[in-house]
Backbone as numpy.savetxt, mean C-alpha at the origin, in Angstrom:
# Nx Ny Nz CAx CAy CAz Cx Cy Cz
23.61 11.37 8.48 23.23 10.06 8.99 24.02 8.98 8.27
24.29 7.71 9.10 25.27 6.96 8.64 24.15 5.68 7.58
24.52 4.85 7.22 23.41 4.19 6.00 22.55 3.18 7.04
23.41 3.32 8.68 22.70 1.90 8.83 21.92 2.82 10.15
21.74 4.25 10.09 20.71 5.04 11.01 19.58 5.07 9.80
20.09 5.74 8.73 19.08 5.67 7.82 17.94 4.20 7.95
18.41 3.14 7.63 18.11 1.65 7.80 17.32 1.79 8.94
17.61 1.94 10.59 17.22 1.80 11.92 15.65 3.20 11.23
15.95 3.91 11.10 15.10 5.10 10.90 13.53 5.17 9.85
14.26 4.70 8.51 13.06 3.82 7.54 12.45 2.31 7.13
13.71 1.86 8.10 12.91 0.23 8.00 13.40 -0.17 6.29
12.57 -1.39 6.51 12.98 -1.44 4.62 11.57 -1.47 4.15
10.78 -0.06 4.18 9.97 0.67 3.38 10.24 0.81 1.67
8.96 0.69 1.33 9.35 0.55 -0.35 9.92 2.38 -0.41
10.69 2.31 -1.32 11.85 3.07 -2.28 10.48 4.79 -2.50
10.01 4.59 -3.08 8.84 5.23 -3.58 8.27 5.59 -2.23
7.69 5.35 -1.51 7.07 5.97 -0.40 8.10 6.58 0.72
9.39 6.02 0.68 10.72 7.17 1.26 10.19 8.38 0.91
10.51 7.52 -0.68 10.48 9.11 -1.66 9.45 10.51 -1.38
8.57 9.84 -0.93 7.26 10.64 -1.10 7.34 11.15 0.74
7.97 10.41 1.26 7.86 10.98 2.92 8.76 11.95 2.66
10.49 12.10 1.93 11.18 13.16 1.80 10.89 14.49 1.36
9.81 14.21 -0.05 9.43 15.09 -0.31 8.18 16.10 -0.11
7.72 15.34 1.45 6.61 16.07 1.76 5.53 15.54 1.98
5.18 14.82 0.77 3.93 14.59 0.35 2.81 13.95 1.31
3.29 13.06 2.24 3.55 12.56 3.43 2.58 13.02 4.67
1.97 13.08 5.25 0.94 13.75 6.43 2.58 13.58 7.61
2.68 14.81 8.12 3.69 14.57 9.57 3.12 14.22 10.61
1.62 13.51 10.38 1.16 13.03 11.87 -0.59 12.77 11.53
-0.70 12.02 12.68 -2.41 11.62 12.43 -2.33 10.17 12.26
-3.43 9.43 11.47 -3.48 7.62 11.67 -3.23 7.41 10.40
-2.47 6.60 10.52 -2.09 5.58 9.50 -2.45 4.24 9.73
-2.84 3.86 8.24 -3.92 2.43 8.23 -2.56 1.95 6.85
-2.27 0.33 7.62 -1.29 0.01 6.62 -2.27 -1.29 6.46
-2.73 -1.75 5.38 -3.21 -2.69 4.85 -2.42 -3.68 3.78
-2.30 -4.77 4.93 -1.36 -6.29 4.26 0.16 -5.74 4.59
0.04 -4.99 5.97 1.74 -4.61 6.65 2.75 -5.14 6.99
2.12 -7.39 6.67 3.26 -7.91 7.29 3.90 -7.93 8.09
5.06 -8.06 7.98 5.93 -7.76 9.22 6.08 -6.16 9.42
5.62 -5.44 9.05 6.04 -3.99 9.15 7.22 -3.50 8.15
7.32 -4.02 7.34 7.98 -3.06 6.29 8.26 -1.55 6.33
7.05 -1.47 6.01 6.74 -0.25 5.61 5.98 0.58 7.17
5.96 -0.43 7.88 5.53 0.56 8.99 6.58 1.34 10.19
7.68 1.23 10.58 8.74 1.38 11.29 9.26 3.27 11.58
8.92 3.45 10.27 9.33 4.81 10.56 7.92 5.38 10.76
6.51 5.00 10.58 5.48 5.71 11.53 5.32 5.31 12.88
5.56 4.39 13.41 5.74 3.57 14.27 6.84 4.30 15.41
7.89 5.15 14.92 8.98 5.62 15.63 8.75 7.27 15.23
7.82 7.89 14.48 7.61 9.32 14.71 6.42 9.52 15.23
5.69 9.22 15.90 4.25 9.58 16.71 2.94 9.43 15.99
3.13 8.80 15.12 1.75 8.31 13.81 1.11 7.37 14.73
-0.08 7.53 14.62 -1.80 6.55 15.29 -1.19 5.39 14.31
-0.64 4.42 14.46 -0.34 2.97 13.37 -1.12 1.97 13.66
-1.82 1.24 12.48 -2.26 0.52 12.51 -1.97 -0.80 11.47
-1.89 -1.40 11.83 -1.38 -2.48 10.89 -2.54 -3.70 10.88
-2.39 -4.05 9.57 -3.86 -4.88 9.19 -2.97 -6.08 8.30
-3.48 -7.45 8.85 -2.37 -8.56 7.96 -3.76 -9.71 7.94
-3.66 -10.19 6.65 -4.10 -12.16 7.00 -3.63 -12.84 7.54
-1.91 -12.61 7.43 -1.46 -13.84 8.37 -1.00 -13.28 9.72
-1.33 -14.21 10.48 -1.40 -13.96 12.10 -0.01 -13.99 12.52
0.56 -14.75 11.46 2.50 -14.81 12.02 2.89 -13.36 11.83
2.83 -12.94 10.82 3.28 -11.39 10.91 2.52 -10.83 11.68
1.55 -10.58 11.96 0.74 -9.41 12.92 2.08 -9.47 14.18
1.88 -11.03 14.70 2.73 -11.45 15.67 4.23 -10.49 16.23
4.84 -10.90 15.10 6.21 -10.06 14.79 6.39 -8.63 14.92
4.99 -8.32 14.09 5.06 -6.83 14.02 4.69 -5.86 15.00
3.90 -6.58 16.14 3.63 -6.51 17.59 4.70 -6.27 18.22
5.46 -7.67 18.34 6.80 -7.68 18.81 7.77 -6.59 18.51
8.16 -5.85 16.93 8.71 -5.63 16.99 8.64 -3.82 17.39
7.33 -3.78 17.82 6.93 -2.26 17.76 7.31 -2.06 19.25
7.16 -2.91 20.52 7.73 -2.82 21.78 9.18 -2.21 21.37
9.77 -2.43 20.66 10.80 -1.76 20.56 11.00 -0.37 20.15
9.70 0.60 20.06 9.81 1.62 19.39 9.18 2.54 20.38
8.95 1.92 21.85 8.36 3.35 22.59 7.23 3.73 22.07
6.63 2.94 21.21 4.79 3.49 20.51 3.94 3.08 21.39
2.80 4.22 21.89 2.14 4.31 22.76 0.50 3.78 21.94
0.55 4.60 20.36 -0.71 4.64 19.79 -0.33 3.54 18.86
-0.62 2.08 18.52 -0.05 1.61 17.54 -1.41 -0.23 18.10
-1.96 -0.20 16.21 -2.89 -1.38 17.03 -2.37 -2.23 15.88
-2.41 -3.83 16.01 -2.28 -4.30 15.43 -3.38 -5.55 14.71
-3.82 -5.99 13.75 -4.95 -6.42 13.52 -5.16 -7.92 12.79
-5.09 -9.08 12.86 -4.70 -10.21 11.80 -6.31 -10.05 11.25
-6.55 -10.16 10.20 -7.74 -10.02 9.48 -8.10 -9.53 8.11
-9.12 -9.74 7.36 -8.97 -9.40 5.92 -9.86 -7.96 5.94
-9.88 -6.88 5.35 -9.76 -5.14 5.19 -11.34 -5.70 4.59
-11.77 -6.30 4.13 -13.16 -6.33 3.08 -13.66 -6.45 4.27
-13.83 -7.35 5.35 -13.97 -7.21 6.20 -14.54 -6.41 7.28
-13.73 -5.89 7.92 -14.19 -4.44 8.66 -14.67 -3.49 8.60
-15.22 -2.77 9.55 -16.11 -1.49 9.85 -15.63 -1.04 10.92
-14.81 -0.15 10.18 -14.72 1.04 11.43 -14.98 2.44 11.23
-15.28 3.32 12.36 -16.01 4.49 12.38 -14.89 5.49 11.82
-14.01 5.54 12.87 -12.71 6.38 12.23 -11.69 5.99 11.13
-12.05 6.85 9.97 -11.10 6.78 9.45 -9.89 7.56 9.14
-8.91 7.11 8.27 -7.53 7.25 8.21 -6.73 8.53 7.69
-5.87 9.19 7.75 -5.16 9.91 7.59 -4.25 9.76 6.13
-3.82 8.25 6.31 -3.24 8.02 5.35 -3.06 6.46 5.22
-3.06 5.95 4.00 -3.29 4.43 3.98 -2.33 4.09 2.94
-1.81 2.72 3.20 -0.95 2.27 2.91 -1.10 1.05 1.92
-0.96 0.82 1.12 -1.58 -0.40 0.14 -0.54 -1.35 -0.79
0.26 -1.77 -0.17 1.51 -1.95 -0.87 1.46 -3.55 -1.00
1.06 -3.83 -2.46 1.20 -5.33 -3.09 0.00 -6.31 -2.64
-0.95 -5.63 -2.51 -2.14 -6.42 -2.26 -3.26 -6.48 -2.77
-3.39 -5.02 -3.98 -4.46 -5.42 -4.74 -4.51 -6.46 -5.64
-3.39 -6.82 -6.10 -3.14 -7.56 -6.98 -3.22 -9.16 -6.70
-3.62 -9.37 -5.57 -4.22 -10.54 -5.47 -6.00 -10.57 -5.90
-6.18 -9.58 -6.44 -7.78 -9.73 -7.28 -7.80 -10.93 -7.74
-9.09 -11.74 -8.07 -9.22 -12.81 -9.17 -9.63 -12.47 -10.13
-10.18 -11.18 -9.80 -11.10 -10.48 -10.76 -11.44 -8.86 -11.24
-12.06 -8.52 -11.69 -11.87 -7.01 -12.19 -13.14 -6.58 -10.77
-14.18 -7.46 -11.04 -15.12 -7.09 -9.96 -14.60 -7.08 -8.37
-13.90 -8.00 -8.19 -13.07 -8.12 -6.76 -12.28 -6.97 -6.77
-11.38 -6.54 -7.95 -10.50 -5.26 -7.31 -11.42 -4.28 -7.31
-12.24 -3.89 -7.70 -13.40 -2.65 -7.23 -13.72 -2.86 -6.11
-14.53 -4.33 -5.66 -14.84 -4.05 -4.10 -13.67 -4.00 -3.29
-12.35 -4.38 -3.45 -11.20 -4.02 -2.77 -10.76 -2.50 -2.49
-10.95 -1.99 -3.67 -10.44 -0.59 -4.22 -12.07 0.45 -3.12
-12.74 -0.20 -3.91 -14.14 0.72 -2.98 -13.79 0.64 -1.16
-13.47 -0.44 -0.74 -13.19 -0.39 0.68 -12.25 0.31 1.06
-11.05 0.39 0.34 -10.05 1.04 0.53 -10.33 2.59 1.17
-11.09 2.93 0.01 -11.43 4.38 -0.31 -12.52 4.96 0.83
-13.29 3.92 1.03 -14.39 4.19 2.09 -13.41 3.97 3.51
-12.18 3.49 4.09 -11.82 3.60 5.07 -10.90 5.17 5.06
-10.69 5.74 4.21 -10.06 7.09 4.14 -10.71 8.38 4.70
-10.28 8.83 5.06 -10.73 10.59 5.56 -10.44 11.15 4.02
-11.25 12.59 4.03 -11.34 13.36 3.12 -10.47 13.90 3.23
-9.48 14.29 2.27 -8.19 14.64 2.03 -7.13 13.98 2.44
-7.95 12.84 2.74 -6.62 11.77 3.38 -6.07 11.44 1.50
-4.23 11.16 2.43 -3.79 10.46 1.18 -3.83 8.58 1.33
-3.63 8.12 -0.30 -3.84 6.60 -0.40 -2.42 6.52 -1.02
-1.51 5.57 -0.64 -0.21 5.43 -1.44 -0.77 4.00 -1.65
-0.31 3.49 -2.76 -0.46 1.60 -3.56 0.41 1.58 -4.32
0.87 0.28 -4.34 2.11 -0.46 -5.09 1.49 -2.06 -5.72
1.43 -1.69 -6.61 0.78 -2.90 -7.31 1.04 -3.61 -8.88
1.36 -4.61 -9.24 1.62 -5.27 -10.34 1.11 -4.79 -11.47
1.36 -4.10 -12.55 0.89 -3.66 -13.91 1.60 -3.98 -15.19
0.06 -3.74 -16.09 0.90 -3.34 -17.46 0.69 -1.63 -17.77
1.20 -0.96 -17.24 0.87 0.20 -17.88 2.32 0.21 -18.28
2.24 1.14 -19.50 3.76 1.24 -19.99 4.21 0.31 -20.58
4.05 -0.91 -20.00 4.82 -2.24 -20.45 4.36 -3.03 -21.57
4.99 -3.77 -21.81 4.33 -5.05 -22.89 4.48 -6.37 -22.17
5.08 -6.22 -20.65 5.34 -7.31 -20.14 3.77 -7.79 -19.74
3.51 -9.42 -19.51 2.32 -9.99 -19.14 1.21 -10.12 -20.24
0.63 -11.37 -19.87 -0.57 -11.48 -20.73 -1.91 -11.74 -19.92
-2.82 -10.62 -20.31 -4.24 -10.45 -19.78 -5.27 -11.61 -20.06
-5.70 -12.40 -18.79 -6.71 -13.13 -19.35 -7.51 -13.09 -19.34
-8.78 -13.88 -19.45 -10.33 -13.68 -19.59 -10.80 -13.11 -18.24
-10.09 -13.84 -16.95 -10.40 -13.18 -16.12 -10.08 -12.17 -15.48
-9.27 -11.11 -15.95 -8.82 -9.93 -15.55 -7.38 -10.47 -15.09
-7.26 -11.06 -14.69 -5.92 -11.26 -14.16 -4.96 -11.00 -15.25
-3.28 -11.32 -14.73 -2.38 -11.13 -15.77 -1.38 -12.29 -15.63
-0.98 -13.21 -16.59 0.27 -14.04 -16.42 1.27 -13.03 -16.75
2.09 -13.12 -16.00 3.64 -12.40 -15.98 4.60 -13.33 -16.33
5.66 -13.35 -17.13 7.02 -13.94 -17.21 7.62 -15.06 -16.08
7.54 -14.22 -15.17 7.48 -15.34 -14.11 6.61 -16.67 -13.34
5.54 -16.60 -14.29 4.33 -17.59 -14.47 3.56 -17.51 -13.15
3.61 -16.31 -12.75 2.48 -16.33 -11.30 1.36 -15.34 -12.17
0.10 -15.72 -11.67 -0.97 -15.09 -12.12 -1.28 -13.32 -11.18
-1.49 -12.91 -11.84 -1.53 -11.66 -10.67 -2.67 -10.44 -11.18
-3.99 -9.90 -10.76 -4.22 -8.39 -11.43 -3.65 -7.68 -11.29
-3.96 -6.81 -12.42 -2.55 -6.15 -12.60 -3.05 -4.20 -13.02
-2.43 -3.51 -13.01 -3.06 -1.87 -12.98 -3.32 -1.99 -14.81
-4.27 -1.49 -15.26 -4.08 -0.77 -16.54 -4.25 0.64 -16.78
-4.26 1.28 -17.84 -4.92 2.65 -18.06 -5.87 3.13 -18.17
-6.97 2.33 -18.40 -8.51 2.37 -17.82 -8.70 1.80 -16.67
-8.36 0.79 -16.00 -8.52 0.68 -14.31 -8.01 1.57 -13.50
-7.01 2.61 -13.72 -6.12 3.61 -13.24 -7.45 4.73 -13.25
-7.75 4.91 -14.51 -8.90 6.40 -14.87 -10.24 6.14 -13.69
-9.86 4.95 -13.63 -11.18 4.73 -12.56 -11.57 4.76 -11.66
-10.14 4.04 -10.78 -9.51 4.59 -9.46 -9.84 6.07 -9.20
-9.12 7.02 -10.49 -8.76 8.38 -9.74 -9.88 9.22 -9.41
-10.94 8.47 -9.86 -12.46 9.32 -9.96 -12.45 9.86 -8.26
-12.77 10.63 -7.99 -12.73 11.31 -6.65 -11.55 11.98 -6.01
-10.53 11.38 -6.49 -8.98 11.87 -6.56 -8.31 13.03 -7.54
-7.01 13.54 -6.32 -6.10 14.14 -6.81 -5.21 13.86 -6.82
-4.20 13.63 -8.14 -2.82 12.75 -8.37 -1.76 13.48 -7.31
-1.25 13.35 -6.64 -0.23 14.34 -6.29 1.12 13.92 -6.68
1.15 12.75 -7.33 2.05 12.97 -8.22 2.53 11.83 -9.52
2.49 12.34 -10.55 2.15 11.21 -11.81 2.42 10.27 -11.60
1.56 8.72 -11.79 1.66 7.65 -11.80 2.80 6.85 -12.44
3.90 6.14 -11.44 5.38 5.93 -12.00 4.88 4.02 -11.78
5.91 3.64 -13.23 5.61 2.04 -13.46 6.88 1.81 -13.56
7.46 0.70 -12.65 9.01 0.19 -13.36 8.86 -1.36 -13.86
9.86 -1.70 -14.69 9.86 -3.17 -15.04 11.24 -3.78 -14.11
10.75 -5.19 -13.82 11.52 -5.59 -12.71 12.46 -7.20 -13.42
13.70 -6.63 -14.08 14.22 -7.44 -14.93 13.34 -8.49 -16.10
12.61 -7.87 -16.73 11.47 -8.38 -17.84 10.36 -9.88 -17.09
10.53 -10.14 -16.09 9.78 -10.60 -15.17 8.18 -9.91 -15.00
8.57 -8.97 -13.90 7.02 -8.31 -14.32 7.14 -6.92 -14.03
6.13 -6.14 -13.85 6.15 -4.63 -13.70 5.22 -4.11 -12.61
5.54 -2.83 -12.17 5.39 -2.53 -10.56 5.10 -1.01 -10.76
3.47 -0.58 -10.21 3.25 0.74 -10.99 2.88 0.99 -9.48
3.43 2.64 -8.85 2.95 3.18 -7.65 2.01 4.56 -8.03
1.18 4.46 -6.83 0.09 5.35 -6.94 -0.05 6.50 -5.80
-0.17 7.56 -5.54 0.17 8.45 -4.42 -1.23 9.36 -4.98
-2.41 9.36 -4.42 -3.96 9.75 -4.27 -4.70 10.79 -3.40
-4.90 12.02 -3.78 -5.49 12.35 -2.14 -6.83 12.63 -2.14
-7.58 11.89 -1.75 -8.86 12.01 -1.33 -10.10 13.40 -1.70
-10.46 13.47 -2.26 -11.35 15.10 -2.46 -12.71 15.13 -1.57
């Protein structure tokens, strides 16, 4: 494949969840629940292999787009949703869920639990959870404040993963594969999570 089929094929999906579709880890079919999907990032290549897609956004401009841009993909099963995930009740749940840069708008330690608890309650049993979210694990970058949150280098406030909020998460979970953190030019740090449901 040439770099710009690759491109047409994965969209510009985070790096890490390629990774994890190459190597398997990945469901080859069933519903996918992408929560805070934006414009579809990360949704394009379920969107173009026969995945139930669902895309869940606050802002209504992306839902918009990402509507738009799925007519282009011949997807028959594909819903799109402007609305906040704390939110909703639905009966069926997911295959596999998508969580990329949105816990971390917590204000609080109590808010990312009820975030994190919804998450988990929209999953099927043995469904997998992939998340990409702002941390200090590993790092020394950021400073923790009273309210759970974290100032980062770059002076945006953000919650952020630690090593006891991580142990806490996994309660019901199986890692499928060790929890990886990168630092993003001493700015801030970016820890992904790949979960499967028990």
């Amino acid at each position: 494949m040439t770099v710009h089929e690759i491109n047409n094929y994965f969209g510009d999906m985070d790096l890490y969840l390629m990774d994890q579709i190459l190597k398997g880890n990945i469901p080859r079919s069933g519903k996918v629940l992408d929560i805070g999907c934006g414009n579809g990032r990360n949704g394009i290549y379920f969107l173009q292999n026969g995945f139930e897609y669902h895309g869940w956004d606050k802002d209504k401009s992306s839902i918009r787009l990402l509507a738009y841009l799925a007519k282009g993909t011949d997807h028959k099963e594909a819903a799109f949703k402007h609305t906040d995930f704390l939110t909703e009740n639905v009966q069926e749940r997911a295959d596999l869920i998508i969580c990329s840069r949105v816990l971390h708008f917590a204000d609080s330690r109590e808010t990312f639990f009820r975030m994190w608890e919804k998450l988990v309650s929209l999953l099927k049993k043995k469904g997998i959870l992939y998340v990409s979210m702002d941390s200090t694990v590993d790092t020394t970058l950021g400073k923790e404040l009273q309210s759970g949150q974290t100032e980062f280098p770059d002076s945006k406030l953000r919650f952020a993963l630690t090593l006891d909020i991580f142990k806490e998460m996994k309660k019901g979970f199986e890692e499928i594969e060790p929890l990886i953190t990168i630092a993003h030019h001493n700015q801030r740090a970016q820890s992904f999570l790949l979960l499967k449901k028990n």
